[in-house]
Structures are given as C-alpha cells and as structure tokens.
C-alpha positions in Angstrom: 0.0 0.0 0.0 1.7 3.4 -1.4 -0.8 5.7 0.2 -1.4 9.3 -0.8 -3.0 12.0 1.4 -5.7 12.3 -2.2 -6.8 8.6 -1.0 -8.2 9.5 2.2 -11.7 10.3 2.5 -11.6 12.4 6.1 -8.2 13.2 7.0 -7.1 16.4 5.1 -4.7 18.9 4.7 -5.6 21.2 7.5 -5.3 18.0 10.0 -2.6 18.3 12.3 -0.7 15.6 13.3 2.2 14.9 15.7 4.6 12.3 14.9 6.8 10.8 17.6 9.8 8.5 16.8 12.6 7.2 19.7 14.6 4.3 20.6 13.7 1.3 22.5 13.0 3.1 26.3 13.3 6.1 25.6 10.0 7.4 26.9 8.1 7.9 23.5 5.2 6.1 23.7 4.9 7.4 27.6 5.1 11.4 26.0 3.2 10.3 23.1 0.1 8.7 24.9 0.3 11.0 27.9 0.0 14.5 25.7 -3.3 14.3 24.8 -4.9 13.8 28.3 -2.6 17.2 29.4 -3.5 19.0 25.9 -6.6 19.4 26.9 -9.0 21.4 26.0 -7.0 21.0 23.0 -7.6 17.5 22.0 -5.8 14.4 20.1 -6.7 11.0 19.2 -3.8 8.7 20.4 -1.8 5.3 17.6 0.8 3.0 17.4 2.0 1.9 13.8 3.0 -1.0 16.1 -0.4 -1.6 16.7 -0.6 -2.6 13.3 1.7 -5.2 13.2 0.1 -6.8 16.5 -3.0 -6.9 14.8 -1.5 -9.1 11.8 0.7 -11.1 14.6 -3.2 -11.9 16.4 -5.3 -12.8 13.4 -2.0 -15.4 13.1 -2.8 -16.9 16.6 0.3 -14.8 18.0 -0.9 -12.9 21.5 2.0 -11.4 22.8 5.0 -10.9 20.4 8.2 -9.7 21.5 10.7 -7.2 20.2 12.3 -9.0 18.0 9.4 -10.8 16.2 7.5 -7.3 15.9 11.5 -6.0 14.2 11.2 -9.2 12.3 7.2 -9.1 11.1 7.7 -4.8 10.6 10.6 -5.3 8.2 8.8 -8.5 6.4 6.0 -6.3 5.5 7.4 -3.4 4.4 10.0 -5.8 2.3 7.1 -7.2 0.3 5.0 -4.8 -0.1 7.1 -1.6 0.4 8.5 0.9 3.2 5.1 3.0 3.3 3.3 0.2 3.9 2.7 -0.1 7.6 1.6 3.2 7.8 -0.6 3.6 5.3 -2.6 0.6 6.8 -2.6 3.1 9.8 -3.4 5.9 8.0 -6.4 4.1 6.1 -7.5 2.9 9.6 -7.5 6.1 11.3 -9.7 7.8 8.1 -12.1 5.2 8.4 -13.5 6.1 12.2 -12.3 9.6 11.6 -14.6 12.5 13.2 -12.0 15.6 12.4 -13.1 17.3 15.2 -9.0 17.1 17.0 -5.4 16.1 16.0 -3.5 13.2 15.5 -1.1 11.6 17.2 1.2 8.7 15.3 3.5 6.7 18.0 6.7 4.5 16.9 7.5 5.6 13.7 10.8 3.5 12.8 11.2 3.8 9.0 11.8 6.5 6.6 9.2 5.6 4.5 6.8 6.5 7.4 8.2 10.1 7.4 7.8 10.7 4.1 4.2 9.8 3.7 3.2 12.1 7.0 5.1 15.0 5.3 2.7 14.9 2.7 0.3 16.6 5.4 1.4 20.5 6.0 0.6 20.2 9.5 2.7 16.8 10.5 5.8 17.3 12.9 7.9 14.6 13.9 9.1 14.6 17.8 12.5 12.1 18.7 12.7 11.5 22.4 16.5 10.8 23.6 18.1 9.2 26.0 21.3 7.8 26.5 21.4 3.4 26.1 22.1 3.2 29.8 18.9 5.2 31.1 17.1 3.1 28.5 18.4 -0.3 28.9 17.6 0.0 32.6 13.8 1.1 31.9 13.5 -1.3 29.5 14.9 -4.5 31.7 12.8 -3.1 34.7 9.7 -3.4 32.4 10.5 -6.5 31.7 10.6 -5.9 27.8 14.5 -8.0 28.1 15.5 -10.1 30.6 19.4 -8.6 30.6 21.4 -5.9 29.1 22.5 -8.2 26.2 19.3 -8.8 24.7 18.6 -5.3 24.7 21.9 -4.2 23.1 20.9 -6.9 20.4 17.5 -5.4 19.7 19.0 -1.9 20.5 21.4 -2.2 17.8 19.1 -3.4 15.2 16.1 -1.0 16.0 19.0 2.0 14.6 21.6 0.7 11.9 19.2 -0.7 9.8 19.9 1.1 6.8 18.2 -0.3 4.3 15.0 0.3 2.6 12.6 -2.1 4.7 14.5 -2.4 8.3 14.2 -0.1 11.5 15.8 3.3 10.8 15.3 5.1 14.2 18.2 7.0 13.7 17.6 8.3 10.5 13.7 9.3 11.9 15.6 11.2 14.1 17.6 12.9 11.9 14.7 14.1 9.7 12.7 15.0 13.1 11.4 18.5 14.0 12.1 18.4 17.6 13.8 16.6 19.8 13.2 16.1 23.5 15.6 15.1 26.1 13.6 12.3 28.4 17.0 11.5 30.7 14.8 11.7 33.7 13.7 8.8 35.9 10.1 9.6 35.8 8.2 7.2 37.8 5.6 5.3 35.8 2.5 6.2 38.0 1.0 9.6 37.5 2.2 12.0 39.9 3.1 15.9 40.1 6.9 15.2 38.5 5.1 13.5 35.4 2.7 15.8 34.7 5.1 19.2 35.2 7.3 17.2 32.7 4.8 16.6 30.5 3.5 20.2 30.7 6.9 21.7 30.0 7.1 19.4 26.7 3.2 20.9 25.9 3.8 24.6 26.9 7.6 24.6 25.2 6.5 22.6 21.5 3.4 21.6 20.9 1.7 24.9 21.8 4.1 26.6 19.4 2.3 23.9 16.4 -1.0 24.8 17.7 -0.7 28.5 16.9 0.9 27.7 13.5 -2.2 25.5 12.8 -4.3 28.5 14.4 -2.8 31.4 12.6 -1.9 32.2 16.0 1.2 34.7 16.9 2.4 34.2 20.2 5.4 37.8 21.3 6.7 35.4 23.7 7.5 32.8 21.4 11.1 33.2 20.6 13.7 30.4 19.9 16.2 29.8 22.7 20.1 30.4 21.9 20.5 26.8 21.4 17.9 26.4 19.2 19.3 29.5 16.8 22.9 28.3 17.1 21.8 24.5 16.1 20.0 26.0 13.1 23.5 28.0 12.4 25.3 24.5 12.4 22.7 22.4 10.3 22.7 25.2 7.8 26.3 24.7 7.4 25.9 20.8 7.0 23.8 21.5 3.8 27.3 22.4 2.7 28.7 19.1 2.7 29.0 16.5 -0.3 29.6 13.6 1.9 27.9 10.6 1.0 27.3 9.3 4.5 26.7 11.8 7.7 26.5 16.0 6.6 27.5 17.8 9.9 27.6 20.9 10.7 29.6 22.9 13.5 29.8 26.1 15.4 32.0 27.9 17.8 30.5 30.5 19.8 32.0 32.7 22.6 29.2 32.5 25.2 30.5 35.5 27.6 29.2 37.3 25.0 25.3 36.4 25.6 24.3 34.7 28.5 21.5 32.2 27.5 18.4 33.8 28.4 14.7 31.4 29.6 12.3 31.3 26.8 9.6 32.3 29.5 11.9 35.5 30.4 10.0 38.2 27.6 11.6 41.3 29.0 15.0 40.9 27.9 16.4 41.4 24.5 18.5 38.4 23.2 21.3 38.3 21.0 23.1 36.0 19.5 26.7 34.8 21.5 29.6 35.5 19.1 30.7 33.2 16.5 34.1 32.3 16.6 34.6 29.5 14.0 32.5 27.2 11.7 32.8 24.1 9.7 31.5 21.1 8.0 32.6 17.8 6.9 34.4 18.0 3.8 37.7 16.7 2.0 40.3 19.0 2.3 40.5 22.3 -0.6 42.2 21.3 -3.7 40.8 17.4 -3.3 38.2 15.9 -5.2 35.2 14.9 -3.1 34.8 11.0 -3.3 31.4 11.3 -5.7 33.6 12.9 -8.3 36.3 11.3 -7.8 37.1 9.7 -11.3 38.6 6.5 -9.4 36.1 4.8 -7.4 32.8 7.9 -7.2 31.6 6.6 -4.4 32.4 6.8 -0.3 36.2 5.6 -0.4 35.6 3.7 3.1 33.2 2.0 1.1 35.7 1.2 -1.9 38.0 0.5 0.5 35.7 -2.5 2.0 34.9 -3.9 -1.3 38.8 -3.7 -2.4 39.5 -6.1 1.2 36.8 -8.3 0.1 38.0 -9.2 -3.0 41.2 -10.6 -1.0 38.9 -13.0 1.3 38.9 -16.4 -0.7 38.2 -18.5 1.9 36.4 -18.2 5.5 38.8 -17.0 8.0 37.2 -18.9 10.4 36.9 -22.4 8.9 38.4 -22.5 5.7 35.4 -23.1 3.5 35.6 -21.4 -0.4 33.2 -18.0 -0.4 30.7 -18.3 -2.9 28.6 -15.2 -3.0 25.2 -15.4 -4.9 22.9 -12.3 -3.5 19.9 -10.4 -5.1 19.4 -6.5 -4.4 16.3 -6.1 -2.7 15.6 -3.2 -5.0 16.0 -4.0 -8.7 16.8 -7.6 -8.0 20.2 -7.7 -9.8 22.5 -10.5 -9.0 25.7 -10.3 -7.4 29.0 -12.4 -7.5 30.7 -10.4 -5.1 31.1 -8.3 -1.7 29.3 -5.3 -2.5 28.4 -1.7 -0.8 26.2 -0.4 -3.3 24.2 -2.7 -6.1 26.0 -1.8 -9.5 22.8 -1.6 -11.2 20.8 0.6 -9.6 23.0 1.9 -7.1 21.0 1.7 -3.9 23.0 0.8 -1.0 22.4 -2.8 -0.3 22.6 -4.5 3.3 25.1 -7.5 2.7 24.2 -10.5 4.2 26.6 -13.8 3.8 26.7 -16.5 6.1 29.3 -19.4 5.9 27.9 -23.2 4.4 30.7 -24.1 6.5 30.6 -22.7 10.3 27.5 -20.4 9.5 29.4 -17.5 10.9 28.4 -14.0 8.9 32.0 -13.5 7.5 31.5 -9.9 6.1 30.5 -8.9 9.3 32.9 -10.5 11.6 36.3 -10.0 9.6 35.4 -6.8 7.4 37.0 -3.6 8.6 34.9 -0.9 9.1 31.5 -2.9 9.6 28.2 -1.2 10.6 28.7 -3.6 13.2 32.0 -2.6 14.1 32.2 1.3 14.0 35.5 2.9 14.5 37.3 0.8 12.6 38.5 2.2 9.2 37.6 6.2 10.6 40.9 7.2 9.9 40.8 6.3 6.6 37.7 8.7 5.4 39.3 11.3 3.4 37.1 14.0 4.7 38.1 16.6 7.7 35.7 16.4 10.4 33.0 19.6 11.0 34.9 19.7 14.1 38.2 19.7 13.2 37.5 22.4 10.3 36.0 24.7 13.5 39.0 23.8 15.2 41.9 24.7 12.8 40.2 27.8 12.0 40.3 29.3 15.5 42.3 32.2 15.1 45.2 32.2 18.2 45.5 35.9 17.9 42.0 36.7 18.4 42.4 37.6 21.7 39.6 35.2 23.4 40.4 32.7 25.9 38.9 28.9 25.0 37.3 29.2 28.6 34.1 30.7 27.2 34.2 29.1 24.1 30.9 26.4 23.1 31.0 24.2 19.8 27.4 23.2 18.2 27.9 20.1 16.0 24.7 18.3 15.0 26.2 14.6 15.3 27.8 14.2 18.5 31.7 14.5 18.0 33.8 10.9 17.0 36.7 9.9 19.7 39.0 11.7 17.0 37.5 15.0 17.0 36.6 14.5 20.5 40.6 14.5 21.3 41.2 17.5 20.0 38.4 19.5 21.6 39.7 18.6 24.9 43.0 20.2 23.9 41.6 23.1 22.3 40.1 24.1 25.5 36.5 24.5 24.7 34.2 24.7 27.5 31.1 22.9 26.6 29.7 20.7 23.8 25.9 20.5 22.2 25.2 18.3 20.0 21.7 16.7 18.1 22.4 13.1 17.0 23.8 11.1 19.0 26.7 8.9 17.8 27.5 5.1 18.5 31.1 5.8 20.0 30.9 5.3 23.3 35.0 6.2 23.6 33.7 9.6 22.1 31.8 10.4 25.4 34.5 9.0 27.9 37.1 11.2 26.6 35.3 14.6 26.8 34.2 13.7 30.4 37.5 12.7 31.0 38.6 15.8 30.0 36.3 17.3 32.0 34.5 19.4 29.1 30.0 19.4 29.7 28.5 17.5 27.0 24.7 17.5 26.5 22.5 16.4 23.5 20.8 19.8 22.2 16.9 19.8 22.7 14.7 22.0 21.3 13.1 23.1 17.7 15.4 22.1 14.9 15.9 23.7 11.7 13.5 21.5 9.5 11.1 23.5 11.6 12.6 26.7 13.1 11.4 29.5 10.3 7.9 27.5 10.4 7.3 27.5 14.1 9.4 31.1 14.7 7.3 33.5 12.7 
C-alpha cells in the first residue's frame, strides 16, 4: 500500500498531526500517549503503527509478540509490499473512524518511509525523544521488555543501523525529526506531580508553538532559545557538505558574549553569542570529493571494504571457499561479489553472507569498518571532520580565551575529534544526534568538558514554528 493524502476520504490537509519516533526506552510512547490527556482542551486521538503489526501477529494466533518478532514481522512487511506500507494501513484505519473534530497523534514511527508519507500533510511534525542506552536499557529491563542488558543491546542495535529500505531506521527518523526532546529523567511510571510538570513543560515549550501555527496564532513570547538559533546556524552549514554518509555541521560560539536567556523570560532582549569558528565535513581544498572522484565515485571507506573483500577467498574462520550469490532487494540484480552499493541501480544494499561451513556472517565479523564494528576504518575517510575544520580555523590571535568558548555540532563528536576538543580548551559541547562511540563520550568527560544532547526546535522546523 503506497498511500497518498488524495486517498483518504476524512483526513485532510488542515489535519494536524504529531509524529513521535525514539529508541527502545526512551520514553516515546509514555510522551506520546500522555499528551493528549494534558492538551486538553486542545484534544488528540492517540496510535501506534506498532499496533498494526500486533494486529497481523493476532489474526496469526500470536498474542504477545516480542521485540524481536514485531523487528522481524515490521521489516517482512514493508520488504514485500514496500517501506510506506505499515503506515498507510494506519493511516487508512484512522480515516475510516475519523470525526475531524482534533489532532492526531502517530507513536513508533521506525522507518523513513513513514516520514515521508506524513510530510505529505502541511501540519505533520515529527518529535524524537533521547536518552542515553544506559537510562534506557535500565527502563527497558525493569519493564520486563529484556530479561538482561544483552538482549537489549541486540535489539537496540538493530532497532538504529538498519539502513536499508525495509528495516528499523530510528536514527535516521531522528535525523529528519522537528524536535527533539531530552527524556533523561527517571520519571516514575505512576501519574504523579513530576510526570505531569514534565509533561506540561514538553506541551507549553513545543506543541503549543504547532498549535498556533495551525491556528494562525502569533504568540510575542514565542522566541527560539540560543540553542535552538545556534543548532539551526550549524545544520545550515551541513547543507554544505557532499559527503555521501553523515553531513554535519559545526559552530563555535564565545558564550560570555550572551548569557543564555529562559524562553519564559519576555523582558529581555536576546542576541546572539559570538561566532568564533565554523565548519562542515568535507575533504580538504584542492581534493576531489569521493562522488567525483574519477577512481572509485563513491564513499572511499566503502571502496576501500569492497577492495578487502575481493582478497577474502576463503572463510577465515573455517576454511570453507566463499561463494557469493545475492539479489538486491531493490531491482533484483545479481551479485558475485562483496558489495556496498548494487551496481545496477545503485542503492546501498545491506550485505548479508553466512558461511555453508561454520554459518558464521563473514563480512560482518572479519570486514574492517562494519556497521557492526564502528570505529574501525575512521581514519581512513578522506574527509576533515566539521569539528576539526571549527577547530583549525580558530584564530590564536583573536584575543579570546577557550574558557568561554561552546561548539554546536549536529552529530555528537567521534573519539578523533573529541581528542582535539579537549585540547583546544573549549568549555562545553551540544550536539543533536547522538553517535554510536561510546569512547567519544568517555574522553570529553574525562577531559572534563560538559557534554549535552541539544533539545529543542530544529531547523527542518525553526522558520515555520518562529514567525
């Protein structure tokens, strides 16, 4: 099912909708379902695109599926039929008892697909809730969704670096998300005061600001926070970059400039902090960036992957002859050999070789550089960092001591760039999406530099929301 907002009989363009992506414990479906009893007067109708695939699992006899067989049953579906389809079944269900009389909202969307069909509706935003994996492995063990920490790094892991068409894609939901909330908080499940001034803040701070767009309401004290303007700053630079992967962006402000002002404070003026330095991920001036590079035209770390490949006769592991013999899932070409990107259409294809031998997943055990093993290979991606462009362009004459001195990035800063922030001084770092390096985080701490993931409106939404 391919659906199209023209194929819905009651849901229209003026309906607004509230889209709410996150990873497994971070709160999202707690927000999500909690909003519309504390919206109120204003008032929204509450879904799960999960809900969907329990409903298939039940007229199968299946009660109670897990994580991993709602993963498994998601990405069969939207492999064959297509990545829209789960939620146009929910769309289609939600027209058919439709009344229009409030808004929407759309829990647990985990594919791109999903996204793209709700931003056919002018008044859909997408929310991501954060939190870091340990705050959400413990929530999700005490609920008794995994029975230990390893069987929620498995599921964990899976539910984000799926990257192809079909699978979970959490991480690029949040990516394409509108805002994001931090949810880092140990809010009790049962209803009490802390839950519901929590869930008021979220209301009051972001969804009130939609409602007046969707009301042709202006609001004098709704202003964007210095966060939220220096974010948009840094995403605006990462429109700069041609890297086939990640585009970041990065800022370096001097905050003793501008103190950060509340968003409920209305008598003060605001300015901007100074900016220092900016950057974005590109190869260095004079190089050729790896698309247009005449010799491979694709990411090198990905040339570089299917070069080692070629050199793997044999299973490291037992010794049994590789035969490779896979189908892209998109045009259905057939391949020979270790592949990043299908030759015929050129969609990046999600490798999958096990061993007739030992049954081990070769590719993903003994290739460098593995979704499965990131790090490895970093240092041989041609591009500079965002962070290390901010970084060499800080002038040392300019008179400013690194004490007051913030970087914005919009992926949280690798172990490499991390390195050289803590020498450069710089007091504090704010990022928006979080990376898988957990060395990343230990060396900032350790070099006692304030890290926190940015929350607020992001720039997909900022001119929309700030009128």
């Amino acid at each position: 099912m391919n659906i199209e907002a023209t194929t819905l009989e009651n849901i229209d363009a003026s309906t607004l909708m509230l889209g709410f992506t996150g990873s497994i414990g971070s709160g999202c479906s707690y927000i999500s379902k909690m909003l519309p009893i504390i919206s109120l007067p204003k008032k929204y109708k509450y879904y799960k695109v999960s809900d969907v695939i329990k409903s298939i699992f039940l007229e199968e006899g299946v009660t109670n599926p897990n994580v991993p067989q709602l993963q498994d049953k998601g990405n069969e579906l939207r492999r064959n039929n297509n990545s829209s389809y789960l939620i146009g079944l929910l769309l289609s269900k939600i027209d058919s008892e439709w009344d229009g009389d409030c808004g929407i909202i759309i829990d647990g969307i985990k594919n791109e697909g999903e996204v793209n069909i709700l931003r056919q509706f002018p008044y859909f935003f997408l929310f991501s809730v954060q939190a870091s994996k340990e705050t959400r492995s413990e929530r999700a063990i005490k609920a008794g969704r995994f029975s230990n920490h390893s069987e929620f790094d498995a599921a964990d892991l899976r539910d984000q670096l799926e990257e192809y068409e079909y699978g979970q894609q959490v991480s690029r939901c949040s990516y394409l998300s509108d805002i994001i909330i931090n949810n880092e908080a140990n809010i009790p499940a049962a209803a009490n005061e802390e839950n519901e001034k929590f869930l008021r803040t979220v209301y009051h701070k972001y969804v009130k600001l939609i409602e007046n767009l969707h009301e042709s309401k202006k609001s004098l004290d709704s202003i964007p926070t210095i966060d939220e303007m220096c974010m948009t700053i840094a995403y605006a630079l990462s429109k700069s970059s041609r890297c086939l992967k990640r585009k970041v962006g990065c800022i370096i402000v001097d905050v003793e400039i501008a103190e950060h002002v509340p968003r409920d404070d209305t008598h003060k003026t605001k300015c901007l902090p100074f900016l220092v330095s900016s950057g974005y991920n590109e190869v260095p001036l004079g190089s050729s960036p790896c698309v247009l590079n005449p010799e491979y035209q694709k990411c090198y770390r990905d040339y570089l992957q299917e070069e080692f490949a070629k050199t793997l006769k044999h299973c490291p592991a037992c010794g049994e002859e590789i035969i490779i013999d896979v189908e892209c899932p998109f045009c259905h070409e057939k391949h020979h050999e270790f592949l990043k990107n299908c030759k015929r259409c050129h969609k990046e294809i999600d490798f999958i070789f096990t061993c007739n031998g030992c049954g081990k997943r070769i590719f993903d055990t003994y290739l460098p550089g593995s979704k499965r093993e990131s790090g490895k290979l970093l240092d041989m991606c041609r591009a500079l960092h965002a962070e290390e462009t901010a970084l060499l362009k800080l002038r040392k004459d300019s008179g400013r001591t690194n004490n007051n001195l913030v970087l914005y990035a919009t992926t949280q800063p690798c172990n490499l760039c991390s390195n050289k922030i803590v020498l450069s001084g710089i007091k504090k770092v704010i990022y928006s999406e979080p990376y898988s390096m957990k060395e990343s985080s230990e060396i900032l701490k350790s070099g006692r530099i304030e890290v926190t993931q940015f929350e607020g409106v992001k720039s997909s939404a900022f001119f929309r929301l700030y009128q």
